[in-house]
BABA-559401 format. One record per residue (C-alpha): residue in three letters; x, y, z. Coordinates in steps of 0.25 Angstrom, whole numbers, padded with zeros to 4 digits, always signed. Each point is the difference from the previous one (the first is absolute). Example, Ala and Ser with C-alpha at 12.3 -4.5 7.8 and 13.67 -1.06 7.14 Angstrom:
REM residues 2
ALA+0049-0018+0031;SER+0006+0014-0002;
REM end
This chain:
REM residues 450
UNK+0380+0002+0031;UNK+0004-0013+0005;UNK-0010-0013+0002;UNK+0003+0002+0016;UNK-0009+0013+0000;UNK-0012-0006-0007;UNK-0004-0007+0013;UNK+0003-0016-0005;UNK+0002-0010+0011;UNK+0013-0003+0001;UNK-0001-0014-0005;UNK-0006+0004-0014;UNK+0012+0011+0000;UNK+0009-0011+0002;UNK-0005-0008-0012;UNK+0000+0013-0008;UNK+0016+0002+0003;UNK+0003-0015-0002;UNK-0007+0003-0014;UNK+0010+0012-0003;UNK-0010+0012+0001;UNK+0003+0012+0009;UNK-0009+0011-0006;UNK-0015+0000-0003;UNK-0004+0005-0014;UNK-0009+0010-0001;UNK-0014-0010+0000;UNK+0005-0007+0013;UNK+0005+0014+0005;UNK-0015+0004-0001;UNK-0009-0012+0001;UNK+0007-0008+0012;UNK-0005+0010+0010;UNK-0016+0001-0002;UNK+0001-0015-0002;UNK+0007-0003+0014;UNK-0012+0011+0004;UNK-0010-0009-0006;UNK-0007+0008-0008;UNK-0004-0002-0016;UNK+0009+0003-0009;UNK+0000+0003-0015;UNK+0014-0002-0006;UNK+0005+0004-0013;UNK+0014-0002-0005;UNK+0008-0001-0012;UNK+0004-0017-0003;UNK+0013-0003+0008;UNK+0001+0010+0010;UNK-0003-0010+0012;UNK-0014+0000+0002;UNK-0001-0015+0004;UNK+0008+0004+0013;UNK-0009+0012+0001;UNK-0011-0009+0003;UNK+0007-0013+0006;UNK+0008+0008+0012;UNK-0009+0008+0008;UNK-0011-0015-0004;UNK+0009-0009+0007;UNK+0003+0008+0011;UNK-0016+0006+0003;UNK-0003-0017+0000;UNK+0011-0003+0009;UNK-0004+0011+0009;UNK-0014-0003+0003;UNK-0007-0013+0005;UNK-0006-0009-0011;UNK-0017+0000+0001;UNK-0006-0014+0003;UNK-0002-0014-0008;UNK-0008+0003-0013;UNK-0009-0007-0007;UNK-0002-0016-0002;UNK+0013-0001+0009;UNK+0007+0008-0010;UNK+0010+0009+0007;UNK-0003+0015-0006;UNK+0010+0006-0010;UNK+0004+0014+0006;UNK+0005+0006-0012;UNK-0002-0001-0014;UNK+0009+0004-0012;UNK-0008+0000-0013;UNK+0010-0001-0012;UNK-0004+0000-0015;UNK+0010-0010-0005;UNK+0007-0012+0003;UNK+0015+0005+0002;UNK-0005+0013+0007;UNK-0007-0009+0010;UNK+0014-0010+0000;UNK+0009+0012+0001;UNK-0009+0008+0011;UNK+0000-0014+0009;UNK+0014+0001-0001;UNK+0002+0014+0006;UNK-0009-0005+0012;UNK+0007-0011+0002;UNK+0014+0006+0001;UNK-0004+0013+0007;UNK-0008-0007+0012;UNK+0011-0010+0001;UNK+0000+0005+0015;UNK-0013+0001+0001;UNK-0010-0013+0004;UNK-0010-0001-0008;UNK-0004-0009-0014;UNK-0003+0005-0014;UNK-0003-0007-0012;UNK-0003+0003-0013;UNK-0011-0007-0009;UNK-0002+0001-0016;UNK-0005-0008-0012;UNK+0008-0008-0009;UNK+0003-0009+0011;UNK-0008-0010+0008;UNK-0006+0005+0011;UNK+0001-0012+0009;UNK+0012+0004+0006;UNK-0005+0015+0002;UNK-0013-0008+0007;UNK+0009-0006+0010;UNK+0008+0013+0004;UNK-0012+0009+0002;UNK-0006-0011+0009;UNK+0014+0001+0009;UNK-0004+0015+0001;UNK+0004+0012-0008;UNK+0003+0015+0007;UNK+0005+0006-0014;UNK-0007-0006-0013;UNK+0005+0005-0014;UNK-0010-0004-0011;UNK-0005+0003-0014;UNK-0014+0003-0001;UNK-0004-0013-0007;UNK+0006-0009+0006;UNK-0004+0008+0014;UNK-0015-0003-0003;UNK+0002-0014-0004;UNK+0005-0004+0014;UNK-0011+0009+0005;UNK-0011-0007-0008;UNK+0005-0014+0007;UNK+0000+0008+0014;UNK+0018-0003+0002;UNK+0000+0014+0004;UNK-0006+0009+0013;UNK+0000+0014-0005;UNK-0010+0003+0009;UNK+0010+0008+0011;UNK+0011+0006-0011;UNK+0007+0010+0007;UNK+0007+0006-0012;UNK-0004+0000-0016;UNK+0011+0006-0008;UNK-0002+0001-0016;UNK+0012+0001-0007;UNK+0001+0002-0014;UNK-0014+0006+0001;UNK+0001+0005-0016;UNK+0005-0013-0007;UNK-0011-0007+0010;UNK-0012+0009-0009;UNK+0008+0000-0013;UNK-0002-0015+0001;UNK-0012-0001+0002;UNK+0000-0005+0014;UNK-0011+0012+0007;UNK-0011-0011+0002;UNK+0010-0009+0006;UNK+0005+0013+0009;UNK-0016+0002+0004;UNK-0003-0015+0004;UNK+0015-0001+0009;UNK-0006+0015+0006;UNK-0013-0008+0004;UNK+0008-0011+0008;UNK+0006+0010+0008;UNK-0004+0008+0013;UNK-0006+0015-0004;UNK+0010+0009-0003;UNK-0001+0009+0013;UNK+0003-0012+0008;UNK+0015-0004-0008;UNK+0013+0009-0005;UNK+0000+0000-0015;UNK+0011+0002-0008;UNK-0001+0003-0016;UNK+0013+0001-0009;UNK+0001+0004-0014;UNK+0011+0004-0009;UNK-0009+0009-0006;UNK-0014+0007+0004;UNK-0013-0001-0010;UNK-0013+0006+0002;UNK-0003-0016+0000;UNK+0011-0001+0012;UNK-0008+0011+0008;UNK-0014-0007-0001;UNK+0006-0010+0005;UNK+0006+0006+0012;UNK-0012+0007+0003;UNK-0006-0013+0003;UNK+0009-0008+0007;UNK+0008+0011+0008;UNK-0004+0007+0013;UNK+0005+0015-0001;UNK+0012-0004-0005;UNK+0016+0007-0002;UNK+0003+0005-0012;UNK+0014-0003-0003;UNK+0008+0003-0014;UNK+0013+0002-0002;UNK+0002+0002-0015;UNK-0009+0006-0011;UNK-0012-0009-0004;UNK+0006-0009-0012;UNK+0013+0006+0001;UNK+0013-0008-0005;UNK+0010+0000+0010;UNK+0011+0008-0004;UNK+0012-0008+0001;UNK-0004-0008-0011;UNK+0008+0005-0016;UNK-0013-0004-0007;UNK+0000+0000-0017;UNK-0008-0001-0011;UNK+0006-0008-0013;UNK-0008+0001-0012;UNK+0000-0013-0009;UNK-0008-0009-0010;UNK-0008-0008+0007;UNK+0004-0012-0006;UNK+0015+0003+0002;UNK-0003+0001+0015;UNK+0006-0012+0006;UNK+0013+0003-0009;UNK+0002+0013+0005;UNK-0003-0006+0016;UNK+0011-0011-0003;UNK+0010+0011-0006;UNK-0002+0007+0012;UNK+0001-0009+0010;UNK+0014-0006-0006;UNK+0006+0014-0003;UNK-0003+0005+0013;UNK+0003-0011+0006;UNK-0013+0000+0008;UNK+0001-0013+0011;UNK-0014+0001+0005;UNK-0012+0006-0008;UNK-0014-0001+0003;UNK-0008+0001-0011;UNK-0015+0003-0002;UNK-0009-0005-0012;UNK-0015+0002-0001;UNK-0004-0015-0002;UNK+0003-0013+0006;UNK+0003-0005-0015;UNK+0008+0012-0002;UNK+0009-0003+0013;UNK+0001-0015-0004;UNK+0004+0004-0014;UNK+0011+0010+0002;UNK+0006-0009+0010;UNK+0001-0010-0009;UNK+0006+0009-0010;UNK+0009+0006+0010;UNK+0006-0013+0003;UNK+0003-0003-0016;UNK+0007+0013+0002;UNK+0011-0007+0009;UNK-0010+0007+0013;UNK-0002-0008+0013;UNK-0016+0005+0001;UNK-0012-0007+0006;UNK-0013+0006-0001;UNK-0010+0002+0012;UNK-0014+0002+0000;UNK-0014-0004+0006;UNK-0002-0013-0009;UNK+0014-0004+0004;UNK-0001-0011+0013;UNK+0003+0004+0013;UNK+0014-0009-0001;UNK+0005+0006-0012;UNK-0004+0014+0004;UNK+0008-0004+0011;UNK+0013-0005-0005;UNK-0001+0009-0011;UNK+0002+0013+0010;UNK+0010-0007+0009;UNK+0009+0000-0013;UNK-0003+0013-0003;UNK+0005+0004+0015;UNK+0011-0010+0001;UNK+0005+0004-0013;UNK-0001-0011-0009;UNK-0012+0005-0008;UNK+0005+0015-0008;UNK-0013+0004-0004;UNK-0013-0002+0007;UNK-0013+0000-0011;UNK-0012+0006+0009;UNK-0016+0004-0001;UNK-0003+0011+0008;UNK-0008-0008+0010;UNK+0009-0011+0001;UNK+0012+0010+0004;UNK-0008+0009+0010;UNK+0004-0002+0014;UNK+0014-0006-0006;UNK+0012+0006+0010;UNK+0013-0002-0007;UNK+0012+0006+0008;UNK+0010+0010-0008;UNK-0007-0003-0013;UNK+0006+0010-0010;UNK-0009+0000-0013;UNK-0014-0002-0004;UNK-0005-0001-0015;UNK-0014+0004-0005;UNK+0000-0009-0012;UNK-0013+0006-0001;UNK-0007+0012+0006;UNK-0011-0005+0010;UNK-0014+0004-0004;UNK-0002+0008+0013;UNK+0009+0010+0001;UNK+0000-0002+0016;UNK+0005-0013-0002;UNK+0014+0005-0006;UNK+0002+0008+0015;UNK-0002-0016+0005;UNK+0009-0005-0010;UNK+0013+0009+0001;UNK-0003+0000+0014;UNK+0007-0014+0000;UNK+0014+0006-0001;UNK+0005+0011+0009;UNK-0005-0005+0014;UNK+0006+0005+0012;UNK+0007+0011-0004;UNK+0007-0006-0011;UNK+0000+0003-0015;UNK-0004-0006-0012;UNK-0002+0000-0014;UNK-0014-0001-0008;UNK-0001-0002-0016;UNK-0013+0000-0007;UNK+0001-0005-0015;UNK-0012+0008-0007;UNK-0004-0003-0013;UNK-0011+0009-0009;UNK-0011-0006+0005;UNK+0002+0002+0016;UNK+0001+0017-0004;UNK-0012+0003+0009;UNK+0004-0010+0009;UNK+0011+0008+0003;UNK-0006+0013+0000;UNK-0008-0006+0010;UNK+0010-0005+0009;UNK+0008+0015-0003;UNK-0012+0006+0006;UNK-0001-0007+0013;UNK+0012+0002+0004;UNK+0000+0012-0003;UNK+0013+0001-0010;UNK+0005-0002-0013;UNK+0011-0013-0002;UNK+0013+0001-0005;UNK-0001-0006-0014;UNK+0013-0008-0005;UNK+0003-0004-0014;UNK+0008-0012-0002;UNK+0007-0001-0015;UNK-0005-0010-0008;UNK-0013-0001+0007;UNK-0009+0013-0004;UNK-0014-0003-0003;UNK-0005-0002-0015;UNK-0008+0013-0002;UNK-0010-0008-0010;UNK-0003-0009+0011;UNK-0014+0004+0004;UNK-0006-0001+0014;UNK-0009-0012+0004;UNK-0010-0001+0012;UNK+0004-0009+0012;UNK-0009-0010+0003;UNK-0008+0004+0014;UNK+0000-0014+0009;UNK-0003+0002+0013;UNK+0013+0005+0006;UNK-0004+0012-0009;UNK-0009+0005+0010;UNK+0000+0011+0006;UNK+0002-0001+0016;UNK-0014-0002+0007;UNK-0008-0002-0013;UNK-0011-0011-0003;UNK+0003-0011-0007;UNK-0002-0017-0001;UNK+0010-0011+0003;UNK+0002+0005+0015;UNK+0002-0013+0005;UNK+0009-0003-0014;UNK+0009+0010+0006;UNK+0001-0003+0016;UNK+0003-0014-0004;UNK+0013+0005-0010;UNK+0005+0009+0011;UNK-0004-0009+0012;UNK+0001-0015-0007;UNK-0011-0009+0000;UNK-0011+0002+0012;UNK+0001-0016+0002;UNK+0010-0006-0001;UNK+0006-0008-0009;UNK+0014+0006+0004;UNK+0030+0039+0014;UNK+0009+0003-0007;UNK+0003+0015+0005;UNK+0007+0005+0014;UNK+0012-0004+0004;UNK+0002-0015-0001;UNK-0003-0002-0016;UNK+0001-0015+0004;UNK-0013+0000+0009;UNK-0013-0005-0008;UNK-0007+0000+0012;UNK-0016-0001+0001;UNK+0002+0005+0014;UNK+0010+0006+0011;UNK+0000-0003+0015;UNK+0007+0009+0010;UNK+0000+0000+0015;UNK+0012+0005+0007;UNK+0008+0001-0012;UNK-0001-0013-0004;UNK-0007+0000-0016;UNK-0005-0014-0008;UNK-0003-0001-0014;UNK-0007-0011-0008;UNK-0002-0001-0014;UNK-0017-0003-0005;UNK-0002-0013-0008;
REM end
C-alpha cells in the first residue's frame, strides 16, 4: 500500500515524499483512515514504528479542510487542535513532524513546555495557534493566566498515553479534559505504546465510541531487534560496558540507568575510560539536555548516559545499540527503552548487564514479553557466586504504571522542566532549543526561552 491510497491531500503527500517515505507502516496503514473519517480512535503500537505520523497526516489535513470556528475567549483566537505530550523532547520532536509535514499546508503550530520562559510562548498563542503541542504542566499554567482559548478544540490527541500516567500526570490529564469542549462535540485521538487496564479507564472517559487499532501484540519487542542478557557483578558493570563498547566498536549507544546520579556517575567514569559520554536527565537544564543530544546525533558524543523519563520521546535516526545498564523497575519500561533502536524498519542491537540482584527483575521483564533472553558469557567477567543478592531501593520511578504515590509535581517538573520559569532537543534539527515553533505556509520560527 502506497501513501496515495490512504486518501491524503496532495500537498501533505508531497511533504511526505520530500521526507523520503513511499509506504505506510502498519499503524499509519490503519489509523490514517478513521482519523481522516473523524472519528475516535485508540492506537496502540510498538515505540518506532511511525505513530507520530499516524496522528499528524490525516490532523493536518482534517483542519485544513474545514473552516476554523469563531474568535474565542478574551480576544483569544481558539486553538483547534491539541497534542498533549508527557515530556519535553517528545513534545519538541512532535512540533517538528507538524512543522515539516504541513509545509504546504497554511496553518500555525506551536509548541509550549517548561523549562523555559513562558513569555515568548505568551506572545505566539496571542498571534493565534491552529496546532498547539504542550506538556500538561506547562499547558495549565498558561490556562491558569487565561493565554490560551481552549474553549472551541476541535481535535485533542494524547500521545504517549502510558508514560503520561506512569508519571503521575492523570490529575493534570483530568484538569486539561475540563478545558475542553465535551467529548461528543470533538475527534479524539489516544496513542500508547502499550495498553493497561489504567490506559483503558482512561479511554473510557475521554473517547466517544472510539476504533480499536493495534498492530503488534500488547508489550511486544519488535523483532528486528538481537536482544542479550550479560550476566555480571554489579560493581564490574561499567568495565564490562566499556569493553564492549571498544571491542565492538559500538559508535552510538544509548544507554539507560535507574537514577539521575547513576546516569551522572557512569558518564563521568565512561569518559576516564577514553568515552565521549554526556549524561541526560530531568535535573539537567533544558540547554544542556539540548546540546547534549545534538552531540549524540551529530556524532560528537559516543555514549549518551539517560533516565527513563528524560530519554522518552527521544527519536534518534538509524541508532544501532541500546544498553540497559540497569534493568528498569517496570518491566514495560524495557519495551520503551529498546524501542529506541530498530525504528523504521531497521535493526538494532539491545544489551542488558544484569547482576544477582536484578534476577526477578528479569524474570519479570522475561515474562512480559513473553520470551526467555539469550544469556551471553563474557571471559573474565563471570559473576562471584559468593556475592549475595541485595534489594533495590524503590524511589519513585519504581512504581508501577498508574499506581498512587507523592512527589507528582516533583516528577512533571523533571520531565517537563520548571513550570515557571527560570529558563528540545529531539526531532530533526538537534540544534533547535526552541520554547516554541511557528508555521504558516511552510515557513517555521524558533526562539529560545530565557
Amino acid at each position: 500500500m502506497s501513501f496515495e491510497q490512504l486518501g491524503l491531500s496532495s500537498e501533505v503527500l508531497r511533504a511526505v515524499t520530500e521526507e523520503g517515505y513511499d509506504s505506510p507502516t502498519p499503524i499509519q496503514q490503519k489509523a490514517i483512515p478513521i482519523v481522516l473519517a473523524g472519528k475516535d480512535v485508540m492506537a496502540s503500537a510498538q515505540t518506532g514504528t511511525g505513530k507520530t505520523a499516524g496522528f499528524t497526516l490525516p490532523l493536518l489535513q482534517r483542519l485544513s479542510q474545514s473552516p476554523a470556528h469563531g474568535g474565542g475567549k478574551r480576544g483569544l483566537p481558539p486553538v483547534r487542535a491539541l497534542i498533549l505530550t508527557p515530556t519535553r523532547e517528545l513534545a519538541a520532536q512532535i512540533a517538528d513532524s507538524v512543522a515539516t509535514y504541513g509545509k504546504y499546508l497554511n496553518f500555525r503550530s506551536a509548541v509550549v513546555f517548561g523549562g523555559v520562559s513562558i513569555n515568548p510562548q505568551i506572545s505566539q498563542l496571542r498571534k493565534g495557534v491552529d496546532i498547539l503541542i504542550a506538556t500538561p504542566g506547562r499547558l495549565l499554567d498558561h490556562a491558569s493566566q487565561g493565554t490560551v482559548d481552549l474553549s472551541k478544540l476541535e481535535v485533542l490527541v494524547l500521545d504517549e498515553a502510558d508514560r503520561m500516567l506512569d508519571m503521575g500526570f492523570i490529575h493534570d490529564v483530568k484538569r486539561v479534559l475540563a478545558l475542553l469542549p465535551e467529548t461528543g462535540q470533538r475527534q479524539n485521538l489516544l496513542f500508547s505504546a502499550t495498553f493497561s487496564k489504567e490506559i483503558k479507564q482512561l479511554a473510557g472517559r475521554m473517547l466517544n465510541d472510539p476504533q480499536l487499532v493495534e498492530v503488534a501484540p500488547q508489550n511486544a519487542t519488535a523483532d528486528r531487534i538481537e536482544q542479550h542478557v550479560y550476566k555480571v557483578d554489579k560493581v564490574r558493570k561499567r568495565e564490562l560496558l566499556s569493553k564492549l563498547i571498544h571491542d565492538e566498536d559500538w559508535r552510538q549507544v544509548l544507554v539507560f540507568t535507574r537514577t539521575k546520579h547513576g546516569a551522572n556517575r557512569l558518564a563521568e567514569q565512561l569518559g576516564k575510560d577514553g568515552l565521549s559520554a554526556a549524561a541526560i536527565h530531568g535535573n539537567k537544564s533544558q540547554g544542556a539536555r539540548t546540546k547534549a543530544l545534538a552531540g549524540f546525533k551529530a556524532g560528537q558524543i559516543r555514549v549518551l548516559v539517560a533516565t527513563d523519563i528524560a530519554a522518552r520521546g527521544l527519536d534518534i535516526d538509524q541508532l544501532p545499540n541500546v544498553v540497559n545498564f540497569e534493568l528498569p523497575n517496570v518491566p514495560e519500561d524495557y519495551v520503551h527503552r529498546i524501542g529506541r533502536t530498530a525504528r523504521a524498519g531497521l535493526s538494532g542491537k539491545a544489551v542488558s548487564l544484569v547482576c544477582i540482584d536484578e534476577a526477578k527483575l528479569l524474570r519479570d521483564i522475561e515474562k512480559l514479553i513473553r520470551r526467555e533472553l539469550p544469556r551471553v558469557d563474557v571471559p573474565g567477567f563471570e559473576p562471584d557466586p559468593t556475592i549475595a543478592a541485595e534489594p533495590i531501593r524503590q524511589g519513585r520511578q519504581g512504581r508501577p504504571p498508574g499506581a498512587p504515590g507523592g512527589g507528582g509535581r516533583k516528577r512533571r517538573q523533571s520531565a517537563q522542566g520548571s513550570s515557571h520559569p527560570p529558563g528540545h532537543g529531539g526531532g530533526r534539527k538537534p540544534g533547535a532549543g526552541a520554547a516554541h515553533a511557528n508555521s504558516r505556509g511552510g515557513s517555521q520560527q524558533r526562539r529560545r526561552g530565557a
